[in-house]
LOVEXLO-245522 format. One line per field, with one value per residue (C-alpha): x, y, z. Coordinates in steps of 0.05 Angstrom, whole numbers, always signed. Layout:
x: c(X_...) .
y: c(Y_...) .
z: c(Z_...) .
! end
This chain:
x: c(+0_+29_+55_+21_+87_+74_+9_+21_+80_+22_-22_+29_+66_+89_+59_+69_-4_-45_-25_-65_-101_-63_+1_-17_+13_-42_-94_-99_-154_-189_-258_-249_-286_-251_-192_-217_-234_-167_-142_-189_-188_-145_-143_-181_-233_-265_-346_-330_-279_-320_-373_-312_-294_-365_-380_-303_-331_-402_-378_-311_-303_-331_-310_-231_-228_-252_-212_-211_-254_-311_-301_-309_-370_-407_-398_-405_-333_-288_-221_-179_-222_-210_-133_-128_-172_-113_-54_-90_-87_-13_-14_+22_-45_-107_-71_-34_-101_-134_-74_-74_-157_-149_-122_-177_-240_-209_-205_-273_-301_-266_-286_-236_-161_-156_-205_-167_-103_-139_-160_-102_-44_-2_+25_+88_+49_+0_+57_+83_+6_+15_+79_+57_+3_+55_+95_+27_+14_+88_+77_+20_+54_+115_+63_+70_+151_+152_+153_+206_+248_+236_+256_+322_+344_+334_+373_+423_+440_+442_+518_+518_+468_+442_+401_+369_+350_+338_+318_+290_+293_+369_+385_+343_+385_+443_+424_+413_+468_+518_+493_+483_+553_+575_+543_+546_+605_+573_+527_+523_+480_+447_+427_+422_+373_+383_+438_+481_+436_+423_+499_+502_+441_+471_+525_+510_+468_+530_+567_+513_+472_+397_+353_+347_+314_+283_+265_+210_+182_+137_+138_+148_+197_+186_+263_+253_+207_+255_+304_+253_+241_+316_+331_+272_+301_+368_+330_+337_+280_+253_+241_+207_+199_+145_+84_+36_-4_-16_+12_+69_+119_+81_+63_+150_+163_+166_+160_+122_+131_+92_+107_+67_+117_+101_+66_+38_+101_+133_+182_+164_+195_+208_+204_+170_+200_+270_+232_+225_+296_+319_+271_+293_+376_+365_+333_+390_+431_+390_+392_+474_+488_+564_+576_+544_+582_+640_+638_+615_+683_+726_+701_+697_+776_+791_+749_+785_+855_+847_+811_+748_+704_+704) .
y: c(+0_+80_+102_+171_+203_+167_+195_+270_+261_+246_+304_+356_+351_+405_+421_+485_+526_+515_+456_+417_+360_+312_+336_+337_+277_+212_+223_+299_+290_+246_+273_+297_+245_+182_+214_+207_+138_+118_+139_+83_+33_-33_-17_-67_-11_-28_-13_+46_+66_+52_+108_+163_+143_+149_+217_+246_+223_+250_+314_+319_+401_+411_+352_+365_+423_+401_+386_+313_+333_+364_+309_+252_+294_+286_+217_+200_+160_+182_+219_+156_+125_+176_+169_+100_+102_+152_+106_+50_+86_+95_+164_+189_+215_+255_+319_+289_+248_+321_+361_+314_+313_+393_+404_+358_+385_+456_+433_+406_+473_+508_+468_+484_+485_+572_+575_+532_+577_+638_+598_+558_+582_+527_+470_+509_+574_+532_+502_+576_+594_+528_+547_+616_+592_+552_+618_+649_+602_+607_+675_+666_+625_+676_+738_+712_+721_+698_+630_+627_+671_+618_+567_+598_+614_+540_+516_+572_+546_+468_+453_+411_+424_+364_+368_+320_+305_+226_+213_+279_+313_+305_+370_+415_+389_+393_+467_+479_+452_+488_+555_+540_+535_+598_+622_+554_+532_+458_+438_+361_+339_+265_+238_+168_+127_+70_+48_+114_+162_+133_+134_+199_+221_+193_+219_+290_+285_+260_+317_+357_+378_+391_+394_+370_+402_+351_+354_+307_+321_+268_+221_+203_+153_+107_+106_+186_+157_+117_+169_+218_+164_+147_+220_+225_+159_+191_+260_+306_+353_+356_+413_+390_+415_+379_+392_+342_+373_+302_+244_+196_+244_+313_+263_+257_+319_+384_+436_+434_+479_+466_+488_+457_+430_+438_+377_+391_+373_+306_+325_+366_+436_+461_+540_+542_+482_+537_+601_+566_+549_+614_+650_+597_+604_+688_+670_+632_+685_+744_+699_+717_+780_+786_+710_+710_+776_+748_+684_+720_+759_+701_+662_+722_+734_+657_+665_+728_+699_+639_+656_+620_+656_+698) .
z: c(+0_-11_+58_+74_+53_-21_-22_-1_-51_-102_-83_-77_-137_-172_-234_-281_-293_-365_-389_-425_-398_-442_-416_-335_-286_-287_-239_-248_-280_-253_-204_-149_-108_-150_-125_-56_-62_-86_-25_+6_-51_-22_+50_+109_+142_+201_+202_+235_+192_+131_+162_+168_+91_+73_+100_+73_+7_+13_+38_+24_+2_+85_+111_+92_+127_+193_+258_+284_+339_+286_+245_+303_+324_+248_+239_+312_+329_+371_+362_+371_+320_+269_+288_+282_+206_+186_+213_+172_+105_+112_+146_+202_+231_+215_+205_+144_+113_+122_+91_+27_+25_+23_-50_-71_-51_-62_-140_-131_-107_-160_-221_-269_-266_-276_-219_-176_-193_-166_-108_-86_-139_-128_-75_-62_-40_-5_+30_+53_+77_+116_+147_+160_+204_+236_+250_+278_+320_+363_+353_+400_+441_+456_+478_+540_+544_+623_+598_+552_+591_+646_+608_+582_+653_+667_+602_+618_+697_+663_+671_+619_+582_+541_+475_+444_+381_+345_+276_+227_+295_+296_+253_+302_+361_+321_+300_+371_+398_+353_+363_+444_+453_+439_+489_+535_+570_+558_+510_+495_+430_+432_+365_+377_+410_+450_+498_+472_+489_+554_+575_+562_+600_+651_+641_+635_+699_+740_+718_+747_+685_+707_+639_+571_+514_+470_+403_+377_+309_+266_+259_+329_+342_+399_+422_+433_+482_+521_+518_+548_+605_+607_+621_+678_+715_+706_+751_+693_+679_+615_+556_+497_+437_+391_+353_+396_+451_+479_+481_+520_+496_+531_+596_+601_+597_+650_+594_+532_+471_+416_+336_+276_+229_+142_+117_+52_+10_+5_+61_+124_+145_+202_+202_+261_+306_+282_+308_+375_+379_+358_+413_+468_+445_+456_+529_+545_+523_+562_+621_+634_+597_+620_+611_+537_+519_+544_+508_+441_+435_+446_+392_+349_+368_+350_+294_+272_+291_+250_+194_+197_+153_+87) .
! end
C-alpha cells in the first residue's frame, strides 16, 4: 500500500499552470471524489472506519477542512477512532489524511483548473500559507515572554546542558546545539537512540547537568520515548519541543513547547520548530548577559585569529 508520505508526494506535486489535460501527471484529471476513493481503494476498514470514509466522500469540500474533533463529532466516532482510520491508510495521523484531502475538494469547489489557480495558486504557496500559520501560532505562544524567559534561565544554569535530538529531529538538536555553545560553556547533543543516548544522560546528569531540551518532530519515534524516560530515571527535567499537545511524549516531559511542522510537500519543514529554537537560544543568552558577551568575543577573536570565515 502507498505510505502517507507516497500519497502526499502524489497530491502535492508540482505542476506548471495551463497545461493541457493531455500533458498533466495521471490522476490529475481524474474527479475529485474518485480521487478520494483511491485513497481508500485496497485498504481493510473497520465498520467504523468505513462510516468516516463514507462521509469524507459525501462531503468531502466541508469535511476536509474540519478538525478531528468536528469530524469525530459528524460521523459520531471518537477521536482515537478517526486516528487509528488515518494510521490505517498509511498516514502518520489525521492531520496528514486532512492536509492531502485539502487540495482535492479545493479543486472540486473550484471546477476548473484557472479557478483553482486563483483559489489555491499552487502546492508550493500553499505550502508557505501552511507554514505561516505555523509561524502564527508560536507567535501566540511567545506573547507571553515569562515563559520562555523561564525556560532559558533554566537551560542557561544546566551545567551541561544536554540536547536532544533522534531521527528527522536530529538537525534541530544539532542546529541547537551548535549555536548553544557559543554562548554555553557545555552543551552536549544526543542523536542516537538506545543504549548511547542513555549513557550519556547519565552521564551528563552526573556531571551535574539539570535539563534536557528535546526535540521530537513526526513522525514520532518510539526510542525518543525511552530516551525521554531514560533521562527522567536519570532525575533530569525535561524541555520539549514537539508539535503534539498530547501524548506519551508531553506526559514525560516538565515543559512543553509546541510548533506545527510543514506537511503539505513530500518532506516536512520546520520554520517554526526553528523560530522556537531561535527564541529559546536568545533566552539563554539574556539569562547571563556578561557570561554570553564574554563568550561571544572570544570566539569572534579565534574566529578572527584563525581565519574562519570569508
Amino acid at each position: 500500500m502507498p505510505s502517507g508520505q507516497q500519497a502526499r508526494a502524489q497530491a502535492a506535486a508540482i505542476t506548471p499552470g495551463g497545461q493541457p489535460p493531455g500533458e498533466r501527471p495521471p490522476g490529475q484529471d481524474r474527479a475529485p471524489v474518485d480521487r478520494v476513493h483511491a485513497l481508500f481503494n485496497g485498504h481493510h476498514l473497520s465498520p467504523g472506519q468505513r462510516r468516516i470514509a463514507q462521509y469524507l466522500i459525501d462531503h468531502l469540500t466541508e469535511a476536509a477542512f474540519l478538525s478531528i474533533t468536528e469530524l469525530a463529532e459528524r460521523v459520531g466516532v471518537s477521536q482515537p477512532s478517526v486516528t487509528r482510520f488515518a494510521v490505517s491508510l498509511g498516514f502518520s495521523g489525521y492531520p496528514a489524511l486532512r492536509d492531502v484531502l485539502q487540495p482535492i475538494a479545493l479543486s472540486a469547489v473550484a471546477g476548473s483548473p484557472e479557478s483553482r489557480e486563483q483559489v489555491r495558486r499552487n502546492e508550493l504557496q500553499a505550502a508557505v500559507d501552511a507554514e505561516i500559520e505555523n509561524l502564527e501560532n508560536v507567535r501566540r505562544l511567545l506573547a507571553d515572554t515569562d515563559q520562555v524567559l523561564d525556560i532559558g534561565r533554566e537551560l542557561a544554569r544546566s551545567v551541561p546542558l544536554t540536547v536532544l535530538g533522534l531521527r528527522i529531529s536530529a538537525p534541530l538538536a544539532e542546529y541547537f546545539a551548535y549555536a548553544a555553545r557559543r554562548i554555553h560553556p557545555d552543551v552536549r547533543v544526543v542523536t542516537r537512540g538506545g543504549s548511547v543516548a542513555f549513557d550519556a544522560l547519565l552521564q551528563s546528569r552526573a556531571a551535574g547537568g539539570a535539563w534536557v531540551l528535546a526535540f521530537a518532530m513526526p513522525r514520532h519515534a518510539k526510542e525518543t520515548l525511552a530516551a525521554l524516560r531514560a533521562a527522567r530515571s536519570a532525575g533530569l527535567r525535561i524541555a520539549l519541543i514537539t508539535d503534539l499537545t498530547l501524548g506519551p511524549l508531553v506526559d514525560e516531559a516538565d515543559v512543553v513547547l509546541t510548533a506545527g511542522t510543514g506537511s503539505r510537500l513530500v518532506f516536512d519543514s520546520y520554520a517554526a520548530p526553528g523560530m522556537l529554537s531561535a527564541a529559546l537560544l536568545q533566552a539563554m543568552a539574556d539569562a547571563d548577559p556578561a557570561r554570553t558577551q564574554a563568550r561571544l568575543e572570544s570566539y569572534e577573536q579565534v574566529a578572527d585569529q584563525h581565519g574562519f570565515f570569508l
